[in-house]
Structure formats: structure tokens, C-alpha cells
N, C-alpha and C positions, 0 to 999 in steps of 0.2 A: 504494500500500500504506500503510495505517495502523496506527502504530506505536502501541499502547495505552502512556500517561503512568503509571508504575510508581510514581510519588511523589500523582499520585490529583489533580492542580490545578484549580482552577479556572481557566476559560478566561483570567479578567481580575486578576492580581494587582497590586502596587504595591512597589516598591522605599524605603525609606526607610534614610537616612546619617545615621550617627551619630561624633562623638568617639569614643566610648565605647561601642561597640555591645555589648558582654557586660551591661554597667552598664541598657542598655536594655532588654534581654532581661530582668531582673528586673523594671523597673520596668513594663512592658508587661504581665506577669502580673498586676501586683500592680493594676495601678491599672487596666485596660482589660478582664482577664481575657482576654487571648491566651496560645495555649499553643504550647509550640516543639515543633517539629515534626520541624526536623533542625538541629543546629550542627556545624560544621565550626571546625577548629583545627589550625593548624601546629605544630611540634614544639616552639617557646614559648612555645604555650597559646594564642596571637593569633588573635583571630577571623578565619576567613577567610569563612567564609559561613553564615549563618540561615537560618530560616523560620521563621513563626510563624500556628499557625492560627487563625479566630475564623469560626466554623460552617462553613458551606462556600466562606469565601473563603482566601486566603492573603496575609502580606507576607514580601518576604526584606527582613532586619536585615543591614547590612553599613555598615561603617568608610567615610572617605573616604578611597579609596583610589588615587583618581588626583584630578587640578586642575580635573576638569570634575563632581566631585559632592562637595555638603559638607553638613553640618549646617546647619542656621538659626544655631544657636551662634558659626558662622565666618565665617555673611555679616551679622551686624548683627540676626540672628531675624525676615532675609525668607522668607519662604516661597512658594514657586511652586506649590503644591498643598496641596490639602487630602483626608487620607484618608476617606471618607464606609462610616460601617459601619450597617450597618441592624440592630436588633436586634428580636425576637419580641416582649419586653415589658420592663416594668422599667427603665426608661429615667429616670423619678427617684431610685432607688435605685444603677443604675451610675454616677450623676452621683454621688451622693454618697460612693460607694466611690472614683471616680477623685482625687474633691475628697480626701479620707482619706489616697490613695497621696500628696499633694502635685501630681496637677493644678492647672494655673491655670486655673479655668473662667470663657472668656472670653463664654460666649454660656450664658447659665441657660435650662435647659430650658424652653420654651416654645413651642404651639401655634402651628403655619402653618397659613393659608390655604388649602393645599393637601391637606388629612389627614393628616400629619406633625407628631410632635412630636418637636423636637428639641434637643441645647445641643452646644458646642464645645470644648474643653479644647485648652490648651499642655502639653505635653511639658515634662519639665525642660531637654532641648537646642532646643526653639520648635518643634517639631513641633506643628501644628494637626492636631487629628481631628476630625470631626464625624461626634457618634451620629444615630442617627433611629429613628425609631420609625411604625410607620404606626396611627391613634388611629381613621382612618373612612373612608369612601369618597366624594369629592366629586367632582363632573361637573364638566370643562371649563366648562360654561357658570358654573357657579358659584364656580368661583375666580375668574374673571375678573369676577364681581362680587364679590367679597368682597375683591379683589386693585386695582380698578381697570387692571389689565394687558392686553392683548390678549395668547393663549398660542396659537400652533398645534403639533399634535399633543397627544396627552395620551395617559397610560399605563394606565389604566384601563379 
């Protein structure tokens, strides 16, 4: 029996940990254009659990709140992941609105190999995102010359 998802998810989201998760919830509108979707808060306001959506995907926004999940902020701004969001277009202009929020844009938007154009921004707590954009259609064979790479499989 299949129990229909009342909150509407998409299949693959992503968790991201913050200090300051309420703090990020602003800053994630303001600079990324994510909108919240649901917050949760105990009886002293403390965030207890987020989400936040950006077209049809979702992240939950949540605190560290056990020893085995933290901010980049807490390990020195390593990061073990990178959130990759795909967007329909305007992909130099959300660069420059994220840049505006106080983004650190570590990767300036520019053309892949692969028909993708994309750039990378830091969060104020060292969270890495990387936008993308898709600009054309190129054949496996053709990235791999444009790439110098051998690639097997391809998405196209």
C-alpha cells in the first residue's frame, strides 16, 4: 500500500546544518530565492525543523543538533557536499543577486563543456551551492572532444 506524501517532496532532497538556522532561513531567500515551506519551533522560538523550497526540489534547514552534523563554520568551512540546483534561466543575474545578498562567489558563472552554465557561491556559515543552468545540447561524443575526457553514459 502507498501512502501519498501530504507535504508534496520530491523524491531527492538534501539536509543542510547551520549555527544559526533561523539566520539562514532569511539569508537563503534573500540571496538564493528559496522559499520556506514549513518551520517548526519549540516553545522558545528554537528552530526545530525547516524546509525550504526552490521549484520542485526541497532542503530541510536544521541547527547542529547532535556531534555527528555541523556547519562548515564548526569544522574549519570543510565541506563534504555540494548543493547543485538547476535553474530554467537567468543564471547571470541570480549570480548577481546572490553576490548583492553577501554571497562569496567562488566559481563566476561560466560555460562547461558539457551544455551547462554554471558559478558556485559560499554561504555566510561555508555552505557551497552550485547553480547551473543548461545553455545547449551537446552529444557525448562531443564533450569528450571538447573535454579531452573519456565519459561513459550520458544524459541526453
Amino acid at each position: 500500500m502507498t501512502i501519498e506524501d501530504p507535504f508534496k517532496h520530491a523524491t531527492l532532497g538534501s539536509g543542510v546544518f547551520y549555527r544559526d538556522p533561523r539566520a539562514a532561513l532569511g539569508w537563503l531567500e534573500a540571496a538564493f530565492g528559496f522559499e520556506r515551506s514549513m518551520v517548526v519551533s519549540d516553545a522558545e522560538r528554537r528552530l526545530v525543523h525547516a524546509e525550504m523550497r526552490f521549484g520542485d526540489g526541497y532542503i530541510i534547514i536544521d541547527s547542529e543538533w547532535t556531534d555527528y552534523v555541523a556547519s562548515p563554520a564548526s569544522v574549519s568551512g570543510k565541506n563534504t557536499q555540494s548543493v547543485y540546483i538547476r535553474l530554467n534561466d537567468g543564471i547571470d543575474a541570480h549570480c548577481e543577486q546572490a553576490r548583492t545578498a553577501g554571497a562569496d562567489i567562488i566559481q563566476e558563472p561560466a560555460d562547461q563543456f558539457y551544455g551547462e552554465r554554471q558559478y558556485r557561491a559560499r554561504d555566510p556559515e561555508g555552505h557551497v551551492w552550485t547553480f547551473t543552468q543548461t545553455i545547449g545540447s551537446v552529444s557525448r561524443e562531443e564533450a569528450e572532444r571538447l573535454s579531452g575526457l573519456r565519459i561513459e553514459g550520458w544524459h541526453r
